[in-house]
C-alpha positions as CSV (number, residue, x, y, z in Angstrom):
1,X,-6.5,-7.9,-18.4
2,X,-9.4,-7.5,-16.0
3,X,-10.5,-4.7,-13.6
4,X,-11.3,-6.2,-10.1
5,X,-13.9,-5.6,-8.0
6,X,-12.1,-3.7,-4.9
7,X,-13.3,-4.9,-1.1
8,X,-14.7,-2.3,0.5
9,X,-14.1,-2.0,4.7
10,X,-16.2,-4.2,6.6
11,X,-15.2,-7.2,4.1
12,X,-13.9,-10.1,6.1
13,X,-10.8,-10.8,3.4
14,X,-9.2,-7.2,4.7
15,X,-9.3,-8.6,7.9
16,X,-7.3,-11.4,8.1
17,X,-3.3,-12.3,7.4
18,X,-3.2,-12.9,4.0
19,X,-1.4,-16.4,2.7
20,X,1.7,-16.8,1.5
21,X,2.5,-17.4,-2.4
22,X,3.5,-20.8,-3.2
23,X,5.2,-20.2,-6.8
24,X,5.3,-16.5,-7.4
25,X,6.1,-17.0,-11.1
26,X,2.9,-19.2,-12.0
27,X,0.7,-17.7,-14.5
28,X,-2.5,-17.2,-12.0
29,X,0.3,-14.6,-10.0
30,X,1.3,-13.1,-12.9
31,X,-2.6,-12.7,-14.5
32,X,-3.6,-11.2,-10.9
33,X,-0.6,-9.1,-10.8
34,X,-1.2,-7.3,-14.4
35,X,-5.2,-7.5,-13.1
36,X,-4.2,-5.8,-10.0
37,X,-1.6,-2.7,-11.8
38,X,-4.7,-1.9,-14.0
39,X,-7.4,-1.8,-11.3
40,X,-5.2,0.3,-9.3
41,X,-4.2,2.6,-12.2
42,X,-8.0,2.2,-13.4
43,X,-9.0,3.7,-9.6
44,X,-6.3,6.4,-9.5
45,X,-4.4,4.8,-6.6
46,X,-1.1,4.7,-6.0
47,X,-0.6,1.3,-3.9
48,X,-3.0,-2.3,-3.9
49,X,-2.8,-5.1,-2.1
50,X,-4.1,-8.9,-3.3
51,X,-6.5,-9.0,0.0
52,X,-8.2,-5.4,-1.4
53,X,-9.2,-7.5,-4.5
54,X,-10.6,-10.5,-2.7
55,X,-7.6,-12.2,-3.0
56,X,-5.8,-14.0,0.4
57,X,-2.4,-13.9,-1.0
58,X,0.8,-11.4,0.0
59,X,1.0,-9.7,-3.0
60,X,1.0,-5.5,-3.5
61,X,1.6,-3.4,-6.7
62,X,2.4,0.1,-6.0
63,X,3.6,3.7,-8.1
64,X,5.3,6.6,-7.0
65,X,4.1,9.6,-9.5
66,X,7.0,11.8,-9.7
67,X,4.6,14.9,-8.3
68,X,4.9,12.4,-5.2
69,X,8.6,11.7,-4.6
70,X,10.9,13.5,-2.5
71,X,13.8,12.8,-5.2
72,X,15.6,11.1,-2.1
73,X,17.5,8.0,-4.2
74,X,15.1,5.8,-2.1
75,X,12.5,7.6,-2.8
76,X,12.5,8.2,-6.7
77,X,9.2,8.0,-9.4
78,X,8.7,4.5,-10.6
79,X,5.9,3.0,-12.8
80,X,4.2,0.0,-11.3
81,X,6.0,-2.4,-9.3
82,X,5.3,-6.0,-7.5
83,X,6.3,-7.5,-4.1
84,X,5.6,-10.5,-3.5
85,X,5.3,-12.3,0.1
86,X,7.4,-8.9,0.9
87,X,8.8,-8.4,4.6
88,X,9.1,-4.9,5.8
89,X,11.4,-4.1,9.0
90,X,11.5,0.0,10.1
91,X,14.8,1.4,10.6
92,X,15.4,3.1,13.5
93,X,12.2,4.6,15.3
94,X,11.5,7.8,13.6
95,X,7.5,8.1,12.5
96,X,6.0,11.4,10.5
97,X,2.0,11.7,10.3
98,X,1.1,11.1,6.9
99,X,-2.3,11.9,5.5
100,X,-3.7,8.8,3.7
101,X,-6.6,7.4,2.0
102,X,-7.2,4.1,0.8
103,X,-8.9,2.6,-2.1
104,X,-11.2,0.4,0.1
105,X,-12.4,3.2,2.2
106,X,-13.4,5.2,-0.1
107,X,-14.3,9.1,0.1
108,X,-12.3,9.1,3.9
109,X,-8.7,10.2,4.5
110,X,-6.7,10.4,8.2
111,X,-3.6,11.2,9.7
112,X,-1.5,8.0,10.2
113,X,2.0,7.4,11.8
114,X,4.7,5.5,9.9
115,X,8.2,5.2,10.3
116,X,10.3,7.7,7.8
117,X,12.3,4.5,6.9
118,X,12.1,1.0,6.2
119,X,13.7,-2.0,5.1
120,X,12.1,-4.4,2.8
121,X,12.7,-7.9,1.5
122,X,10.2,-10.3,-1.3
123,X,10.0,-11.6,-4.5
124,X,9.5,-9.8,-8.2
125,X,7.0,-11.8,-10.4
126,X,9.6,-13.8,-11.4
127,X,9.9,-15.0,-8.4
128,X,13.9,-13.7,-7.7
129,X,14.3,-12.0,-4.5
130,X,14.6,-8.6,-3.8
131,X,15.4,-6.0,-1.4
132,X,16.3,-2.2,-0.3
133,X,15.5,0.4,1.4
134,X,12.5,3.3,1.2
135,X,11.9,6.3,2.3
136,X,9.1,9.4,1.6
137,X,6.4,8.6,0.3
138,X,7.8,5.2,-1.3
139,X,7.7,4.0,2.3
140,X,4.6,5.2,3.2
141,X,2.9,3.3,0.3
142,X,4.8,0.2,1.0
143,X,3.7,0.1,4.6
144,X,0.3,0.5,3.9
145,X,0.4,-1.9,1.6
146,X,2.0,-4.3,3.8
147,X,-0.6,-3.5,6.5
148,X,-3.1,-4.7,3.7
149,X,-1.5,-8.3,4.0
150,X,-1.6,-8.3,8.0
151,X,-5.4,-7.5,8.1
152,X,-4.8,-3.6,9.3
153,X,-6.3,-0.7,7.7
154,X,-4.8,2.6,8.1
155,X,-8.3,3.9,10.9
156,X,-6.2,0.7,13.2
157,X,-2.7,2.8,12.9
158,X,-4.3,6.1,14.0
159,X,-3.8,8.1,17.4
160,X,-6.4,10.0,17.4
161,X,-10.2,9.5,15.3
162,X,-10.5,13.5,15.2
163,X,-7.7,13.5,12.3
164,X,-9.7,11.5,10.2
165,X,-12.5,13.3,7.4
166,X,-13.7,13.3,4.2
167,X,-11.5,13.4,1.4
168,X,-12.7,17.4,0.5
169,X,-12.5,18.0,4.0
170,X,-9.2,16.9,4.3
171,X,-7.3,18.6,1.1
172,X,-9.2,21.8,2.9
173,X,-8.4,21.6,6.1
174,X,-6.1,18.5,6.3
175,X,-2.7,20.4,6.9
176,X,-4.3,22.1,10.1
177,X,-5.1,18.4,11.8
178,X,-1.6,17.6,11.1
């Protein structure tokens, strides 16, 4: 396995819609997938998408560390997962500010809305569908993620500029902005 280099904001690949995957089982997908889980694990993140390692393909790995889960039963710890040319619907039109950061802007966090549910549809790396629901902070990585694939980073989602700060400044005074 490799570690990738991670795009960093201002890259035009994060940027643009990311292209679907022709054969999600081929052995390139399944070399950047492993590539991917270990760059994210190597950079202590919790979510990556294809486009934030130069890729142009609608893939994401994510983790939920159990210090992150709500313990909701769509919201439990897992190890790394895949989703591949993933679709992700919100259900019904609750949002929660969320404090984020993100592996290609690094050192900044903000306050972003997402919807406290979604639904989601794609492929495992074998290429067999699946689908479920998410909540907590499952859902909150997964639309991020997603966002990744659309060519939004989480600074487009926010309401307001002022709720955005360095990472120290945020775990600080983060819960205040809120």
């Amino acid at each position: 396995m490799t570690l990738l280099k991670i795009a960093r904001m201002g890259h035009p690949v994060l940027l643009r819609r990311a292209d679907a995957v022709e054969d999600p089982a081929s052995p390139d997908i399944a070399r950047l997938v492993a590539d991917m889980v270990e760059t994210m694990e190597d950079a202590g993140g919790v979510g990556l998408a294809a486009p934030q390692v130069h890729r142009s393909c609608r893939v994401f790995v994510y983790r939920v560390p159990a210090a992150r889960s709500t313990g909701a039963p769509d919201d439990q710890p897992c190890g790394p997962q895949v989703l591949i040319n993933p679709h992700i619907t919100p259900i019904g039109d609750e949002t929660v500010l969320r404090l984020e950061g993100c592996l290609s802007i690094p050192g900044l966090r903000g306050w972003v809305p997402r919807h406290t549910r979604i639904a989601y549809h794609g492929l495992d790396a074998r290429g067999q569908r699946l689908e479920g629901t998410a909540s907590g902070f499952v859902a909150n990585v997964m639309q991020h993620e997603y966002d990744h694939l659309n060519g939004i980073l989480y600074p487009m989602r926010m309401n307001d500029l002022r709720k955005m700060g360095f990472d120290t400044e945020m775990t600080r005074y983060g819960e205040q902005q809120a």
